[in-house]
C-alpha positions, 0 to 999 in steps of 0.5 A: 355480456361477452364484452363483460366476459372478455373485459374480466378475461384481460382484467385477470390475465393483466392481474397475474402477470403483474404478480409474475413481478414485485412492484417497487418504485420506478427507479429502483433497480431491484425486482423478483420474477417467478421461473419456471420452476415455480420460484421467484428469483430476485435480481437488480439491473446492472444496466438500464442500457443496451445491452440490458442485463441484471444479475441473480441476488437469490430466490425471495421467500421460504427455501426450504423445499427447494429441489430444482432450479432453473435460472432463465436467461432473459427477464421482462421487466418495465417492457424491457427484456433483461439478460441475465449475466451474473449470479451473486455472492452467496446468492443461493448459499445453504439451500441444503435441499436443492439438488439440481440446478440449470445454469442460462448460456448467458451466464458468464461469472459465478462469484463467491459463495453462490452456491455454497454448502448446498449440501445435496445439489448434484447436478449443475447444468449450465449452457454457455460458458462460464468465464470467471468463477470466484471463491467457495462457489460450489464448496460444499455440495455434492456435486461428483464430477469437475465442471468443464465449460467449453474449454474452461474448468469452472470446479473441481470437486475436492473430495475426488481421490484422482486430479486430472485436468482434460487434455483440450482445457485452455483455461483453469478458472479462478479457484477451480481447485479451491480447497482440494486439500488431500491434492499432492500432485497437478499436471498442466496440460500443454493445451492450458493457455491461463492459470489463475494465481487463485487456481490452486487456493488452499491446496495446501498439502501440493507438492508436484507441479509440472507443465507438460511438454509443448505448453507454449505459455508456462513451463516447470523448468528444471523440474522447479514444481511450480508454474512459470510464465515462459515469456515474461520469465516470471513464477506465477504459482508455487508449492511448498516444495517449490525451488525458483531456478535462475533466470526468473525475474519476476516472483508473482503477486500471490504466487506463494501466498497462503502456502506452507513453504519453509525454506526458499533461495531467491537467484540474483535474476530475480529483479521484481517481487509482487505483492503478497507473493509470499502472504502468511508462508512459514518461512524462517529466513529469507536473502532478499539479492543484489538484483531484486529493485522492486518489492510489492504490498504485504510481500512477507506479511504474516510469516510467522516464523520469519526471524531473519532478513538478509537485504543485499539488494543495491538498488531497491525502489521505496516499498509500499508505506500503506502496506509494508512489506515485512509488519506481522512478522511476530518472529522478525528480530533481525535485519541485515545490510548487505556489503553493497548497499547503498540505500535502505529504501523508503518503508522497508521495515516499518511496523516490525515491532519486534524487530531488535537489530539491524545491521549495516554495512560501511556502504551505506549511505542513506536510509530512506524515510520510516525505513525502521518507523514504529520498530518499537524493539529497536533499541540499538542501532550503530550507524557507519560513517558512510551514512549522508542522509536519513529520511523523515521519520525513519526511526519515529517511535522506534526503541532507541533513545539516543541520537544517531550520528557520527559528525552528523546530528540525523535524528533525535529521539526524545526519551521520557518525554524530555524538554531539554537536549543538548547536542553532543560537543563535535557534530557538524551539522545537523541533518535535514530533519534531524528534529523535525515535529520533536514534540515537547521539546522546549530548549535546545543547546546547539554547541560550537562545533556546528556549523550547518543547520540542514534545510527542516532541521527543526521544523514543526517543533511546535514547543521549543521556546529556546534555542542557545545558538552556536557561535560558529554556525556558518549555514541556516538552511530552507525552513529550518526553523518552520513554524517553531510556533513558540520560538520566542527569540533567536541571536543569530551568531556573526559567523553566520555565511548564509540565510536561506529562504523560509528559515524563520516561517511561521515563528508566531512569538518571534517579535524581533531579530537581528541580521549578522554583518556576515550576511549579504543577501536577504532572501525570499520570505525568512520570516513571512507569516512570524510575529516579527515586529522589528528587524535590524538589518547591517550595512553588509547587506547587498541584496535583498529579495522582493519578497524578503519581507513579503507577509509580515503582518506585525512588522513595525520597523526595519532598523538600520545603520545611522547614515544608511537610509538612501542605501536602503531605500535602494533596496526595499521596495517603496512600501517599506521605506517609511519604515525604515529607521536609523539607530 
């Protein structure tokens, strides 16, 4: 009978430990467990290895009447002791009756949300040191006092009348004065080592920041109201009555974001301005100097006031072409070039939709690719003579409806849909790119002023069907006819110096062409991939590539000059001498 007893004994000791845990399969990470205040915590493994830590998603079931609770810093779970590290986003957010809450010193990052609008929780003890602490964690509770970690500051409660940071406090976490609306005025201890540029986020009616004397890592030089990052001479975080004094050269990510600053004057030692440093300010205009070279992600998105931009800066890097730097400025109607810029850079002002002039100075000389691309406002637009080069797409979909050019062809716009074009009477050349992807274009009129066609020059004008060549064009260059897919025929004009490789690629309809006696030299591939059956070739033909005639699926016959086949043979590579006629 006691070994029946005791077999009961265990059998029921075994049932209730098993329901401390909620069964799930063997490879899922996710489990609940009872704490000590009588609450079944949830949790999923972050790692299966050593060390071997899980991280809080909430408490499972009915919360309504929770008061306390008290997370543990190690669970057992599958005979492995699990150390609890992290507590998730919004892992125990609206629990209005919870009141007190013990934090394990295992616990080093709070996210977002966690405990947020826990309206009657006052009390927050935690036993080790809390590391990262992330937006709106403790928003919305009652807690009356700031929460001091070691010597970081975790949370500052917004609704306090006096903001003081403790001398001694080394590191100001991430949002630890989110939200403190009604603050005018910080002071940074000199014993803070780290600010985060989130530190101060919403604080949005600040308007004094100072660094105290002594502080090795930041300082508020010249009274600036912001906070600088000594050594690398860099602004880190700003207000609304910020001033950026000369000798900084960097403006850092975020460091003015979300802040309603109106007016700021940026010194010619600024070389860098990071992302987002000025995100959804209230900025009207904005001198971007001669030094700055590089200028990050969504650096003025959403100034909805910005309706200047004054570019001086002579040596600026492309920008972000996935997150542009000026789009969502509804204000933004002018842009202009500074006297001394060479460049417009890469991305500058794509996706300004309302941009409606820019100006350039005489000393530009290239504008860089999608530099003005869906500017769909932009409807006038002079370009200088200085001007040598304009990138790939640089005013596609842009508001302007005639070609850019001096003596250059740059770029043509088509209007309404237009399958026809005749290039003005007086350009030279037409520049790289200058039709590139023309959709709908069917016939273009090339008149005898042109003497250069630039490498891509019509590439991917998948429609034209015609082309009426100049009788003076002296250089076709690499791919420039590529993939005209419906090109048809070309009469190639005696002038003609120079053929480069790839000019003719992928012209699937073209079935035959005629080489001019002005060319010497037969290039890599002119017509590989094309629908070119027959090629007359003349005796002014010195050279031809090995791969001149490489990929040409349909070619039939290469014609030559009566008398000339020896001539040849010597040229071509033996797999093409029984196609070699004389005529």
């Amino acid at each position: 009978m006691k070994n029946i007893a005791v077999l009961i004994v265990l059998i029921a000791c075994s049932t209730i430990a098993m329901a401390q845990a909620e069964a799930h399969g063997p490879n899922d990470p996710n489990f609940s467990m009872k704490c000590k205040t009588g609450q079944y915590i949830r949790y999923t493994i972050t790692s299966k290895e050593s060390p071997y830590t899980v991280i809080v998603n909430g408490i499972k079931g009915d919360v309504e009447n929770v008061k306390k609770l008290e997370i543990p810093a190690t669970v057992h779970y599958r005979n492995t002791d699990f150390e609890v590290t992290v507590i998730n986003k919004g892992a125990f957010e609206n629990i209005s009756s919870l009141t007190s809450v013990t934090i394990p010193q295992t616990v080093k990052i709070i996210k977002e949300d966690a405990f947020k609008d826990c309206s009657a929780l006052k009390s927050v003890k935690i036993g080790g040191i809390i590391e990262h602490c992330y937006e709106n964690a403790f928003t919305g509770t009652a807690i009356a006092k700031p929460i001091y970690t070691g010597k970081n500051l975790v949370y500052y409660p917004s609704g306090m009348k006096e903001y003081k940071i403790n001398e001694g406090t080394e590191t100001i976490l991430e949002y630890a004065f989110g939200n403190c609306k009604e603050m005018t005025s910080i002071v940074i201890p000199a014993s803070v080592k780290k600010v985060y540029v989130t530190s101060f986020s919403n604080c949005d009616k600040l308007t004094n920041i100072a660094v105290a004397d002594g502080n090795k890592t930041y300082d508020s030089r010249n009274n600036c109201n912001a906070i600088v990052n000594t050594s690398e001479n860099k602004i880190i975080l700003g207000c609304s009555n910020s001033i950026i004094p000369n000798g900084i050269k960097a403006i850092g990510r975020n460091a003015f974001a979300n802040i309603p600053l109106q007016k700021i004057d940026i010194p010619n030692t600024v070389t860098t301005i990071e992302d987002s440093a000025f995100f959804k300010c209230e900025l009207t205009t904005v001198t971007i100097p001669e030094s700055v070279t590089e200028i990050g992600a969504n650096t003025f998105v959403r100034n909805k006031k910005l309706a200047v931009v004054n570019f001086n800066a002579t040596n600026c890097k492309p920008l972000n072409k996935d997150y542009p730097a000026f789009t969502q400025c509804q204000s933004l109607t002018s842009v202009n070039f500074g006297d001394k810029v060479e460049i417009v850079p890469a991305f500058s002002f794509m996706n300004c939709e309302e941009l409606r002039y820019a100006t350039l100075s005489n000393s530009v000389k290239e504008i860089g690719d999608k530099a003005f691309y869906e500017c769909k406002m932009l409807s006038y637009f002079e370009l200088p003579n200085s001007v040598e080069t304009i990138g790939l797409q640089a005013f596609y979909e842009s508001g302007i409806t005639e070609p850019v050019h001096s003596d250059h062809l740059f770029a043509y716009f088509p209007t309404n849909y237009a399958t026809e074009y005749s290039i003005p009477e007086g350009i030279k050349t037409i520049a790289q790119r200058a039709f590139h992807y023309a959709g709908n274009l069917k016939s273009v009129t090339i008149p005898n002023s042109v003497t250069k066609i630039e490498e891509f020059a019509f590439s991917e004008c998948y429609d034209i069907e015609n082309i009426t060549m100049s009788n003076s064009l002296e250089s076709i260059g690499y791919r420039a006819f590529m993939y005209c897919t419906n090109l048809k025929s070309i009469t190639l004009p005696k002038t003609l110096m120079t053929l480069e490789t790839e000019a003719f690629l992928g012209c699937e309809k073209m079935e035959s062409i005629t080489i001019p006696n002005s060319i010497t030299e037969l290039k890599d591939r002119l017509f590989s991939d094309s629908g070119v059956k027959y090629v007359t070739l003349p005796l002014s033909i010195k050279t031809i590539s090995q791969k001149a005639f490489e990929r040409y699926p349909k070619l039939k016959y290469i014609y030559i000059p009566k008398g000339s086949t020896e001539q040849f043979k010597k040229l071509l590579g033996t797999e093409f001498h029984s196609k070699l006629r004389e005529k």
